[in-house]
VONU-768709 format. One line per field, with one value per residue: z negated, y negated, x negated of N, C-alpha, C in turn; chain; residue number from 1. Coordinates in Angstrom, 1 decimal. Layout:
nc3	(Z, ...) $
nc2	(Y, ...) $
nc1	(X, ...) $
cac3	(Z, ...) $
cac2	(Y, ...) $
cac1	(X, ...) $
cc3	(Z, ...) $
cc2	(Y, ...) $
cc1	(X, ...) $
unit	(A, ...) $
pos	(NUM, ...) $
***
This chain:
nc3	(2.3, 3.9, 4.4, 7.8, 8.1, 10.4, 12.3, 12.6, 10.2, 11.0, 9.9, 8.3, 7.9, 5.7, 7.2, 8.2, 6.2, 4.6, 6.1, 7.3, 4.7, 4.8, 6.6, 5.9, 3.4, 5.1, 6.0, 4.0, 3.2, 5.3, 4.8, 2.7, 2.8, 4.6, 3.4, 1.5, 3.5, 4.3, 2.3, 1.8, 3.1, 2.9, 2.4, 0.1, -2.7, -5.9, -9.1, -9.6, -7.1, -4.7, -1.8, 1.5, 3.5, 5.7, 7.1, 8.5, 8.8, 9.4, 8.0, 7.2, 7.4, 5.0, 1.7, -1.7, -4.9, -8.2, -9.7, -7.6, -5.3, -2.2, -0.9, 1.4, 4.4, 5.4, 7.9, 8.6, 9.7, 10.8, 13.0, 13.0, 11.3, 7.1, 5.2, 2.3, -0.9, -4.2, -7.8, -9.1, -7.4, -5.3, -2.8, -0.3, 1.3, 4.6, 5.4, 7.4, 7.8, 9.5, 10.5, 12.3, 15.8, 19.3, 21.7, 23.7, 25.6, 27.5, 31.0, 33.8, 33.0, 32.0, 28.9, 27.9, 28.2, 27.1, 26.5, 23.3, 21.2, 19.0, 17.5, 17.1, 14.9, 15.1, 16.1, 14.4, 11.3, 8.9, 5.5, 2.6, -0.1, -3.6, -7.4, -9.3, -7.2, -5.2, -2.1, -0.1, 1.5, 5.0, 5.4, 7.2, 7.2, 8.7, 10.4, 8.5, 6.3, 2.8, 0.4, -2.8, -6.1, -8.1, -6.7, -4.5, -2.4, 0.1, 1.4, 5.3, 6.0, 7.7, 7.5, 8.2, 7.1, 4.2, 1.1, -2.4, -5.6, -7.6, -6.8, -4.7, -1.6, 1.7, 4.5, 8.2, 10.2, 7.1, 4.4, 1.5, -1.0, -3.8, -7.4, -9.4, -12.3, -14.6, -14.7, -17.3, -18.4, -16.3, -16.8, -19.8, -18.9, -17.4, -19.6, -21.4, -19.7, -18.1, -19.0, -20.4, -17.9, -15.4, -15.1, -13.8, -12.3, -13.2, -10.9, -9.2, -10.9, -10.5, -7.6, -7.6, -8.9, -7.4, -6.2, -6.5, -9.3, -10.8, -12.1, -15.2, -17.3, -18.7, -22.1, -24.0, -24.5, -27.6, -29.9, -33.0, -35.7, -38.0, -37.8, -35.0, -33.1, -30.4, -30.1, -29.3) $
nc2	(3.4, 2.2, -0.7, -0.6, -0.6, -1.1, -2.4, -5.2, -5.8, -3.4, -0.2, 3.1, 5.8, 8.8, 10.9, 10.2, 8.7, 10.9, 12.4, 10.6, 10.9, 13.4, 13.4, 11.4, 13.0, 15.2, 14.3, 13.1, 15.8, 16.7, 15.0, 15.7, 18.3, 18.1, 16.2, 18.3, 19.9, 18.3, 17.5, 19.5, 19.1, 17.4, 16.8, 16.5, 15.8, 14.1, 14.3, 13.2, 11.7, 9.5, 9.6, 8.3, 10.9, 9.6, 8.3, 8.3, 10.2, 11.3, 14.2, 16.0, 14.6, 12.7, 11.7, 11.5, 10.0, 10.5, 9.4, 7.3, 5.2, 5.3, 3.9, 2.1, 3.7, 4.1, 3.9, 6.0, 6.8, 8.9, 10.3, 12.1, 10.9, 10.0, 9.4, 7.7, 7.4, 6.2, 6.5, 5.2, 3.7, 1.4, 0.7, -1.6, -1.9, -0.3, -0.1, -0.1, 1.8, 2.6, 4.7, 5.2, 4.4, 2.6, 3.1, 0.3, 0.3, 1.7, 1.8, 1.9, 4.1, 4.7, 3.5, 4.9, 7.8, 8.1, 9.3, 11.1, 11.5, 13.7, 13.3, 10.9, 7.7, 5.6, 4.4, 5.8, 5.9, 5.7, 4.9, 3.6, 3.2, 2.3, 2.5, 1.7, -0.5, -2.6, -3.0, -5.2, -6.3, -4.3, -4.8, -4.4, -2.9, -1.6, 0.6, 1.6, 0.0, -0.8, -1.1, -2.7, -1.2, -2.4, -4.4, -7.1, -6.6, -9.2, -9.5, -8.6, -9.1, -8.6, -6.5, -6.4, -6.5, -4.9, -5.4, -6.6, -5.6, -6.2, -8.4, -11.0, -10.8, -12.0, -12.8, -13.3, -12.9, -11.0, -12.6, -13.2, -14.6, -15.4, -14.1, -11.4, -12.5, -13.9, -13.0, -12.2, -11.4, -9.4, -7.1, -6.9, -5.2, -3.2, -1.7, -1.0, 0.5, 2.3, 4.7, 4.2, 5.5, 4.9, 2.3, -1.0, -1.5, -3.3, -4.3, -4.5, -6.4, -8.6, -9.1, -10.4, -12.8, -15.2, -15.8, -17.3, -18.3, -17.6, -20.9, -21.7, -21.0, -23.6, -24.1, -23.3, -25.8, -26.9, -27.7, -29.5, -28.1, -29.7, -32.0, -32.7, -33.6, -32.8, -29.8, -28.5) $
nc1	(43.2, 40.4, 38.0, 35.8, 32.7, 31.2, 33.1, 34.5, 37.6, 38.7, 40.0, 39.8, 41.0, 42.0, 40.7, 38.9, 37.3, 36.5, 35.1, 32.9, 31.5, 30.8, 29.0, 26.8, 26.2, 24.8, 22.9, 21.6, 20.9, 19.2, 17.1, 16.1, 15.0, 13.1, 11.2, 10.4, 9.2, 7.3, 5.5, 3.9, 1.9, 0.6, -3.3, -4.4, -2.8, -1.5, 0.2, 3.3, 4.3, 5.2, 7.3, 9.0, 10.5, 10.8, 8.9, 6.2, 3.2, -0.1, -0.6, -2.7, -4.6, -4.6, -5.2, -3.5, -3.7, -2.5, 0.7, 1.6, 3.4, 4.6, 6.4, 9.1, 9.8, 6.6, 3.4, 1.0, -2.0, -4.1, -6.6, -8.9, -10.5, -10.4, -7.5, -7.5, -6.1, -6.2, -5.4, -2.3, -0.8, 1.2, 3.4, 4.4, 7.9, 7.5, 4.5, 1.1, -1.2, -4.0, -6.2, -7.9, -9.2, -8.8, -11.1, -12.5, -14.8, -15.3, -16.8, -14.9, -12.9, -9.8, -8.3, -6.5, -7.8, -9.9, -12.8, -13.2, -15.8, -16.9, -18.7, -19.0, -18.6, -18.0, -15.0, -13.4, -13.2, -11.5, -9.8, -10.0, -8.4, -8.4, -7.9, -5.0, -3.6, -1.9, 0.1, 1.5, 4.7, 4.9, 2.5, -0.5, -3.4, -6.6, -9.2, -12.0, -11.8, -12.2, -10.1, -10.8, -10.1, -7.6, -7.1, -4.8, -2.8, -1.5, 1.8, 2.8, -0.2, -2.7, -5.5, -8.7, -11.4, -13.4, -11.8, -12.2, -12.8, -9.9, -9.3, -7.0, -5.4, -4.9, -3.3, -3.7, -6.3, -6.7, -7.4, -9.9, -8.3, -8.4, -9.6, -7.5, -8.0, -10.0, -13.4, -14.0, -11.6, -11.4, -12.8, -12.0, -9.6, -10.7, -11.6, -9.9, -8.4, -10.2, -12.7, -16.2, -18.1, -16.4, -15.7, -16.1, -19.2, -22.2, -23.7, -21.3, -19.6, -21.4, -21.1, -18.7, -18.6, -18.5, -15.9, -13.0, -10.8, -7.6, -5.7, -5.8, -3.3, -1.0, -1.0, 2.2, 5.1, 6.2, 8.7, 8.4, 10.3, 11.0, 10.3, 10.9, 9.3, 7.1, 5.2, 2.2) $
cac3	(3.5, 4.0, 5.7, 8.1, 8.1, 12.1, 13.4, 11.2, 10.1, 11.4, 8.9, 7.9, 7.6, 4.8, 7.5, 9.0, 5.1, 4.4, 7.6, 6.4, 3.7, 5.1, 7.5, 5.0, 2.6, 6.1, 6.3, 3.2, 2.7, 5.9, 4.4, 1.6, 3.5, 6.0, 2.5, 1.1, 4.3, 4.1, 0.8, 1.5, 4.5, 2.6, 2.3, -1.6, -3.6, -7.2, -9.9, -9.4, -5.5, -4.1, -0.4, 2.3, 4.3, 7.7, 7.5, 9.9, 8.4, 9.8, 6.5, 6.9, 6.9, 3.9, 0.9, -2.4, -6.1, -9.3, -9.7, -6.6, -4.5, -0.7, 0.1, 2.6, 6.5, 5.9, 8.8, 7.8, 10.5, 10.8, 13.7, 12.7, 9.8, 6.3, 5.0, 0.8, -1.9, -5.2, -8.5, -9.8, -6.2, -4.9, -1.6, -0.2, 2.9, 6.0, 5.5, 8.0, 7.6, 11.1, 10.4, 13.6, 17.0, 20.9, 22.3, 24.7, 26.2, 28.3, 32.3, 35.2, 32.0, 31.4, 27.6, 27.1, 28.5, 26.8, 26.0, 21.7, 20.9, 17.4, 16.5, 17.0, 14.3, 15.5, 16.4, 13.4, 9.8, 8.1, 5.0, 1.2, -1.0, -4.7, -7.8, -9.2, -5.9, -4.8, -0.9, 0.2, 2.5, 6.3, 5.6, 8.0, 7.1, 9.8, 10.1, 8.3, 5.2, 1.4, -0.4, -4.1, -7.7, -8.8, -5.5, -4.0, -0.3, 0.4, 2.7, 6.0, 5.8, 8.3, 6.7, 8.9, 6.4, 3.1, -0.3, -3.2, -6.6, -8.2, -5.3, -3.7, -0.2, 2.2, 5.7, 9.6, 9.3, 5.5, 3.7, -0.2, -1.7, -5.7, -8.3, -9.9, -13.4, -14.5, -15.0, -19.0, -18.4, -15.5, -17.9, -20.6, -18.2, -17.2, -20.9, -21.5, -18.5, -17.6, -20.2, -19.8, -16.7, -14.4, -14.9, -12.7, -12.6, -13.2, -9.7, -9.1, -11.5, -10.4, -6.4, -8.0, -9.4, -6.6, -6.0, -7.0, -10.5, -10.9, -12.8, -16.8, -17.5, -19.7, -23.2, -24.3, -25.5, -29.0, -31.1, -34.6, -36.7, -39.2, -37.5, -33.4, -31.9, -29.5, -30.1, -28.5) $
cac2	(2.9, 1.2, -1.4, 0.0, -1.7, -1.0, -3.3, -6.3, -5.6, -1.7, 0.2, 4.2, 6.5, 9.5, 12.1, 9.3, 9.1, 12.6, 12.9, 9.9, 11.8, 14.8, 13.3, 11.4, 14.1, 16.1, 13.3, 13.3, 17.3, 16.5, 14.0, 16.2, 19.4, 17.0, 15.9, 19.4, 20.1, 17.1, 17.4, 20.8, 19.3, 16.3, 17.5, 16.9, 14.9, 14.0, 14.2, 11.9, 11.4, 9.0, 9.1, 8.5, 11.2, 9.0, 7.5, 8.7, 10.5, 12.7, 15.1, 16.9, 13.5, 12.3, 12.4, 10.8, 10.2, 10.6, 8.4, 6.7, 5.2, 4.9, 2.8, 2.5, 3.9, 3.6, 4.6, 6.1, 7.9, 8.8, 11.3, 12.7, 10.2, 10.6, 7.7, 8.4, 6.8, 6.5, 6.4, 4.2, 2.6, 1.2, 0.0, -2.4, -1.7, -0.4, -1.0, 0.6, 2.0, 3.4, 5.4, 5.5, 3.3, 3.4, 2.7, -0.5, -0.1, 2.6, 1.3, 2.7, 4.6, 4.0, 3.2, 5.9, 8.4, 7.8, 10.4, 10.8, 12.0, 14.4, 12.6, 9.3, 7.5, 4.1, 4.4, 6.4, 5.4, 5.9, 4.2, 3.8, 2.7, 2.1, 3.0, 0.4, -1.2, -2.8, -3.5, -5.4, -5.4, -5.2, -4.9, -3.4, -2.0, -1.1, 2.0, 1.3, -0.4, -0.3, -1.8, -2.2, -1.2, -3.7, -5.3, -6.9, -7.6, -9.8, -9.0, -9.5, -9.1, -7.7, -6.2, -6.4, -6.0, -4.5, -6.5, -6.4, -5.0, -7.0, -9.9, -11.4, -10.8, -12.4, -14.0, -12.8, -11.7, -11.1, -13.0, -13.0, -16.0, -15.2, -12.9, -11.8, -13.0, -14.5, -12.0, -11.6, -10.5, -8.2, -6.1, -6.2, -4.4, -1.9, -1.7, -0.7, 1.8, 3.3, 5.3, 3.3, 5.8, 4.5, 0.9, -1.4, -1.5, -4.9, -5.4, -4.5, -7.6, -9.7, -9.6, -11.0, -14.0, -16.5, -15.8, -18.2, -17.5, -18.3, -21.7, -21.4, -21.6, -24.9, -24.1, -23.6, -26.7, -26.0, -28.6, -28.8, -27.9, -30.7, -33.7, -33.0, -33.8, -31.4, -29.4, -27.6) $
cac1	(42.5, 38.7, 37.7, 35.1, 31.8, 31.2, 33.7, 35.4, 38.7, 39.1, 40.2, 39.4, 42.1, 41.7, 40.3, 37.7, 36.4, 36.1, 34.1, 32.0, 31.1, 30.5, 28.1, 26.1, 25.7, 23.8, 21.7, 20.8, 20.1, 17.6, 15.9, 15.2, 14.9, 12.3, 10.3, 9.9, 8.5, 6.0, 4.6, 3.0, 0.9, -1.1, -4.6, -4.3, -1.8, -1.8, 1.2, 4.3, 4.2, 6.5, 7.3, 9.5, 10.3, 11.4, 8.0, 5.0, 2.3, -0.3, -0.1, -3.4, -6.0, -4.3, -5.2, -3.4, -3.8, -1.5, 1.2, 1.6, 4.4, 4.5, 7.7, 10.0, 9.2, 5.1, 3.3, 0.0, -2.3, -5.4, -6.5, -10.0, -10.9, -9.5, -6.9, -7.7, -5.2, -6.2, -4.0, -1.6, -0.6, 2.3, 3.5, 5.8, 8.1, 6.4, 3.2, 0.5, -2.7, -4.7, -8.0, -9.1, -9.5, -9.1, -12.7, -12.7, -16.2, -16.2, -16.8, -14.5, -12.6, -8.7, -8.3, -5.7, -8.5, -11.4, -13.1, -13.3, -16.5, -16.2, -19.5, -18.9, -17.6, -18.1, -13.8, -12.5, -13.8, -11.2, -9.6, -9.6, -8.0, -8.8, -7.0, -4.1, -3.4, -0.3, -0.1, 2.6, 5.5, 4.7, 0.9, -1.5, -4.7, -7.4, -9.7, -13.2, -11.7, -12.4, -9.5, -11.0, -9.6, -7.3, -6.8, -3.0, -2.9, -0.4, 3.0, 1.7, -1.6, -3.9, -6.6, -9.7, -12.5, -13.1, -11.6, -13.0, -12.3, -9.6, -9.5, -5.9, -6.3, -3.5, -2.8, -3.7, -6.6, -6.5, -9.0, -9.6, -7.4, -8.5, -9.4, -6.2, -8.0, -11.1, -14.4, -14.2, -10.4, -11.3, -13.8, -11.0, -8.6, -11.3, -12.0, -8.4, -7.5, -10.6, -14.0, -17.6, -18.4, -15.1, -15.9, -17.2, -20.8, -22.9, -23.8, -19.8, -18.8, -21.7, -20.8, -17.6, -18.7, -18.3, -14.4, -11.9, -10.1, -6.5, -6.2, -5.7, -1.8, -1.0, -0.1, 3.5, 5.4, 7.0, 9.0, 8.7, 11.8, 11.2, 10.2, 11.2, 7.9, 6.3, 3.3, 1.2) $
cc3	(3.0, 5.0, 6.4, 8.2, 9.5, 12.7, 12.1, 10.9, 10.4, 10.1, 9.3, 7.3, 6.3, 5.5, 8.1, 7.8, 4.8, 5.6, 7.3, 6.2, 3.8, 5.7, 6.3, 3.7, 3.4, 5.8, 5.1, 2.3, 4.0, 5.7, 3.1, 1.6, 4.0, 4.5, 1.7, 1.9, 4.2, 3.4, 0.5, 2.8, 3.5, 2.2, 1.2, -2.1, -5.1, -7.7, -9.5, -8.3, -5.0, -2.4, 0.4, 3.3, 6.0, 7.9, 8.6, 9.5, 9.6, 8.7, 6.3, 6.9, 6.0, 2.4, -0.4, -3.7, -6.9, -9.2, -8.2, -5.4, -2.9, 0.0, 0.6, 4.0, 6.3, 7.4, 8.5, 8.7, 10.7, 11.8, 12.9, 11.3, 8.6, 6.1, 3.3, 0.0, -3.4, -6.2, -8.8, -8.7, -5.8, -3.6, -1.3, 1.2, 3.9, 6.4, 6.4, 7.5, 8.7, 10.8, 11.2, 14.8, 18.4, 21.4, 23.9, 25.5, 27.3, 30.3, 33.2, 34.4, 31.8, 30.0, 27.2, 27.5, 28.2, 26.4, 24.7, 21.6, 19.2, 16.7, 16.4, 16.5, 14.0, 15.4, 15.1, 11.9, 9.0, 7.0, 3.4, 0.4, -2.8, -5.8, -8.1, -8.4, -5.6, -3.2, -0.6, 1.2, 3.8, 6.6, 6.5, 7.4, 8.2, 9.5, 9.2, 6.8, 4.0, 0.8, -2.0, -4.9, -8.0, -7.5, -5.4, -2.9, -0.2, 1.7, 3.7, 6.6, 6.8, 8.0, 7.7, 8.5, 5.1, 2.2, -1.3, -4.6, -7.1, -7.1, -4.9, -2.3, 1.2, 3.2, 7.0, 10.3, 8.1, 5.2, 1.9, -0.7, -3.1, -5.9, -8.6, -11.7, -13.3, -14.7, -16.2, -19.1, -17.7, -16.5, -19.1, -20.3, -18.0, -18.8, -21.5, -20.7, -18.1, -18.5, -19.0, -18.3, -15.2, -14.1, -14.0, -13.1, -12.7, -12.0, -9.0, -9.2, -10.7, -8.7, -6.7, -8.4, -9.0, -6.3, -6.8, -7.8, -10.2, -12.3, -14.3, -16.9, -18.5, -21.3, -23.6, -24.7, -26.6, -29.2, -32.3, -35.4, -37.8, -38.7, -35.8, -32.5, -31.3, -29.6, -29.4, -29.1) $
cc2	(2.1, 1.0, -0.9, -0.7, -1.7, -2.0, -4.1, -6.1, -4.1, -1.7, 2.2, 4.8, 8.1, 10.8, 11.6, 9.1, 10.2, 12.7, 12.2, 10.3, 12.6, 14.4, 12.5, 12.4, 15.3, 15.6, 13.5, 15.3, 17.6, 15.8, 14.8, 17.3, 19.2, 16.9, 16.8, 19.7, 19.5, 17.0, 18.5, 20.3, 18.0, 17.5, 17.5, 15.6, 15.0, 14.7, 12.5, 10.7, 11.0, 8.9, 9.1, 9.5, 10.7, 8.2, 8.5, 9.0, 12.1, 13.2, 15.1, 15.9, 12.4, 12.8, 11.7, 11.0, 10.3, 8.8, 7.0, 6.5, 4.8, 4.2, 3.3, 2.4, 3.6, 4.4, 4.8, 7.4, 7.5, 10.4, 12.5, 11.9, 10.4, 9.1, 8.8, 7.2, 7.0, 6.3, 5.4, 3.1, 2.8, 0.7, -0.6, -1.9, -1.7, -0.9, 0.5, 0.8, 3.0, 3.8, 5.7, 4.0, 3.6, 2.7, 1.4, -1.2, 0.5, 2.3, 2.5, 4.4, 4.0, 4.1, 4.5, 7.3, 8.8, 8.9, 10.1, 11.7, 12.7, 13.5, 11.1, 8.5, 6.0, 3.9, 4.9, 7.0, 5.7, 4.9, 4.6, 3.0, 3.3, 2.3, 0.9, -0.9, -1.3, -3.7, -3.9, -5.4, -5.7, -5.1, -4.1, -4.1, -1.1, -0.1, 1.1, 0.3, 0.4, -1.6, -1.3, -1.9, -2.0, -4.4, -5.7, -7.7, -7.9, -9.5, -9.6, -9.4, -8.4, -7.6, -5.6, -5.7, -5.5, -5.6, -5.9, -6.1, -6.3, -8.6, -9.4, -11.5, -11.2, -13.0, -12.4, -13.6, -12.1, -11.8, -13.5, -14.8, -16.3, -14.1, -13.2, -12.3, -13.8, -13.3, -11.3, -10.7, -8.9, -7.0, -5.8, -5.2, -3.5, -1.6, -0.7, 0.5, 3.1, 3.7, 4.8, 4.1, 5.4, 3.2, 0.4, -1.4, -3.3, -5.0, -5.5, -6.3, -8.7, -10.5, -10.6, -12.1, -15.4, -16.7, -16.4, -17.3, -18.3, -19.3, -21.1, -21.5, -22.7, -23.9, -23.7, -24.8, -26.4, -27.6, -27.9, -29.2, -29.2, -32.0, -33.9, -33.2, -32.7, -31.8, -28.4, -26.4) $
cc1	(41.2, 38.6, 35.9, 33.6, 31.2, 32.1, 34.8, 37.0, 39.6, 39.1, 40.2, 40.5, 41.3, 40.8, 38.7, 36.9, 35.8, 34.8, 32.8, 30.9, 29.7, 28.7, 26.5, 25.2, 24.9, 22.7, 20.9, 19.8, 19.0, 16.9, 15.5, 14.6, 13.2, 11.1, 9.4, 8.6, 7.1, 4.7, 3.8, 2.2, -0.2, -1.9, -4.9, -3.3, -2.1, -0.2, 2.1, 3.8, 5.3, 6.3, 8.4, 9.4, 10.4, 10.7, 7.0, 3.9, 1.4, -1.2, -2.0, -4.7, -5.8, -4.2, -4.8, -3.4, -2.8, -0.3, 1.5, 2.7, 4.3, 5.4, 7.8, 9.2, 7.6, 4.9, 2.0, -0.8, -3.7, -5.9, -7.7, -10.4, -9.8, -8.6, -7.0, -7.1, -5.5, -4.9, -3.4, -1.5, 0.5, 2.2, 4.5, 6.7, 7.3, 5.5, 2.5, -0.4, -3.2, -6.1, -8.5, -8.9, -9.4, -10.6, -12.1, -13.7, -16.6, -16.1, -15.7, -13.3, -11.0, -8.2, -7.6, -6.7, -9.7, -11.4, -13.6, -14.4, -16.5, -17.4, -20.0, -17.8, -17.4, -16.3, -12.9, -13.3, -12.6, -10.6, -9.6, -9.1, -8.0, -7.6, -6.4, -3.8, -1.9, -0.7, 1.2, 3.6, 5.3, 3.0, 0.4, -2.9, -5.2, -8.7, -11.4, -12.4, -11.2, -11.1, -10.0, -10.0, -8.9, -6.7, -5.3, -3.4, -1.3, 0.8, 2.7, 0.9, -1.9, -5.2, -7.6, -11.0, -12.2, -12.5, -12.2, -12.0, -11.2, -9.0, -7.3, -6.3, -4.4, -3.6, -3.4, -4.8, -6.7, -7.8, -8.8, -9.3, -8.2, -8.8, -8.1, -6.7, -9.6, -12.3, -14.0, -12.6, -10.2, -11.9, -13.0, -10.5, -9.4, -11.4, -10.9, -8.1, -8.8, -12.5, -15.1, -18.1, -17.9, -15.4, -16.5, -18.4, -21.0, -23.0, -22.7, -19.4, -20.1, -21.1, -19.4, -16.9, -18.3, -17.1, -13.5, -11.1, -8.8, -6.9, -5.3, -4.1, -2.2, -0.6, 1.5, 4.2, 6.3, 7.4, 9.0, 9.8, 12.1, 11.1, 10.6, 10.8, 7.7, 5.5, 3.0, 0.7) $
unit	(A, A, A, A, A, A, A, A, A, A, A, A, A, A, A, A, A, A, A, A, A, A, A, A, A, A, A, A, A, A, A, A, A, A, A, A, A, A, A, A, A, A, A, A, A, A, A, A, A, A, A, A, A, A, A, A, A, A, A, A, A, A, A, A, A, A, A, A, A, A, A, A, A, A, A, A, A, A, A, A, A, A, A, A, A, A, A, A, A, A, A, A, A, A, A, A, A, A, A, A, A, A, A, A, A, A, A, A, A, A, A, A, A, A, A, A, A, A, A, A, A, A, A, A, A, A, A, A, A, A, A, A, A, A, A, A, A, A, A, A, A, A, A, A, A, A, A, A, A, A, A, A, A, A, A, A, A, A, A, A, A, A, A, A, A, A, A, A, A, A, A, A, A, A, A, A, A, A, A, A, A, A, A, A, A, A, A, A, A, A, A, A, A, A, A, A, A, A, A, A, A, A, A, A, A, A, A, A, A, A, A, A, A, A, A, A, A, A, A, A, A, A, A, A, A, A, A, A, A, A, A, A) $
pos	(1, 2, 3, 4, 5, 6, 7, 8, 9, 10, 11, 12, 13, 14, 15, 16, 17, 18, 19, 20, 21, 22, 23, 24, 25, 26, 27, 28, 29, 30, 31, 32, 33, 34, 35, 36, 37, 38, 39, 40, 41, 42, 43, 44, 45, 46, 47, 48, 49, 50, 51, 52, 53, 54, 55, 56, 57, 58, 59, 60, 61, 62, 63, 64, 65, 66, 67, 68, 69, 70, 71, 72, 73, 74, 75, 76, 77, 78, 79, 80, 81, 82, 83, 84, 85, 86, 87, 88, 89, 90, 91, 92, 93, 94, 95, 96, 97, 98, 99, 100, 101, 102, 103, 104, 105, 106, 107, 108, 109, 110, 111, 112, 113, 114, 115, 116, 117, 118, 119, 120, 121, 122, 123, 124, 125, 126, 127, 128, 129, 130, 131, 132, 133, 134, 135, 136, 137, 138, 139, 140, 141, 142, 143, 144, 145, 146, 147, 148, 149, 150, 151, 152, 153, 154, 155, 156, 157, 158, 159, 160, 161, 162, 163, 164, 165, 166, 167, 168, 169, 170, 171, 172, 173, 174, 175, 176, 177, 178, 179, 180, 181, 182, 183, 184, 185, 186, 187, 188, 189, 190, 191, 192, 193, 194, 195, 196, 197, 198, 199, 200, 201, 202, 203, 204, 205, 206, 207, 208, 209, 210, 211, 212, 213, 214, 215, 216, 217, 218, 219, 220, 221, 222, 223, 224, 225, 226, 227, 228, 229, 230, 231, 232) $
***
């Protein structure tokens, strides 16, 4: 016998397991049946593509880089504009991103009717996102934004405007909190991950200048073995 997790104390006879089972092990050969399907509609994908299939994409204005996870349930749509993912990004639970807009200008017009002009791209800009990006859980992202290189938007977040390379960006609407280092560190890390053409540019690093660095950590405290003081 098992206790049933539907109703407190019920218990699961050997034919109500089996069945269980059975039914679980459907579910999961349509979720992977469902994913197959999926992964032949983005409009380009990289190497080592993580996604939920029981999230909400529309496949063919998507486009993502290598390495890259999409968490749980995203919802990720973009009608006419592209939504573009670069590499080495992660996501947190059901986070949004909308590359387009309903127009709220047009006189004697009901919103769900407007007529979408193909060359008017006032409503549907689109989105990008930058490589090594971690978005958090719950985020929405709106059409016309640049998330930089480096960036982490906070769980949360509604992302109104672009952020910038590297920048913590967090609240409702998002606004940039911090770099996540100081300048001379950020140029390390490019230094490190990506050849002098990839890097940021100088007037990249200088727009960069004015944004709050995280403060210095303290030191370690150590004792010393012979006399029991702490040093630094």
């Amino acid at each position: 016998m098992r206790v049933a997790a539907g109703r407190p104390g019920a218990l699961l006879g050997p034919a109500a397991v089996a069945l269980d089972r059975l039914l679980c092990a459907g579910a999961r050969a349509r979720r992977a049946v469902r994913g197959l399907a999926l992964a032949g509609r983005f409009a380009a994908r990289g190497d080592n593509f993580t996604f939920d299939p029981d999230g909400v994409y529309t496949c063919e204005t998507i486009e993502v880089g290598r390495n890259v996870d999409l968490g749980y349930r995203p919802v990720l749509m973009a009608a006419r504009a592209r939504i573009r993912i670069g590499d080495n990004v992660m996501f947190g639970p059901e986070v949004t991103i909308r590359g387009g807009n309903h127009r709220i200008d047009q006189v004697g017009v009901p919103m769900i009717a407007v007529d979408k002009d193909p060359d008017d791209e006032t409503h549907d800009r689109g989105v990008v996102i930058g490589d090594d990006v971690w978005v958090g859980t719950r985020a929405v992202i709106l059409h016309g934004v640049t998330i930089g290189r480096g960036a982490v938007i906070g769980a949360g977040a509604v992302v109104t405007r672009s952020v910038p390379p590297y920048a913590v960006a967090a609240g409702n609407p998002a606004r940039v909190i911090r770099l996540r280092w100081p300048l001379e560190t950020i140029q390390d890390h490019e230094r490190q991950l990506y050849p002098p053409e990839r890097r940021l540019t100088s007037a990249e690093l200088a727009g960069l200048a004015g944004l709050p660095v995280p403060e210095p950590r303290p030191a370690p405290v150590t004792k010393s073995l012979t006399t029991g003081r702490q040093a630094r």
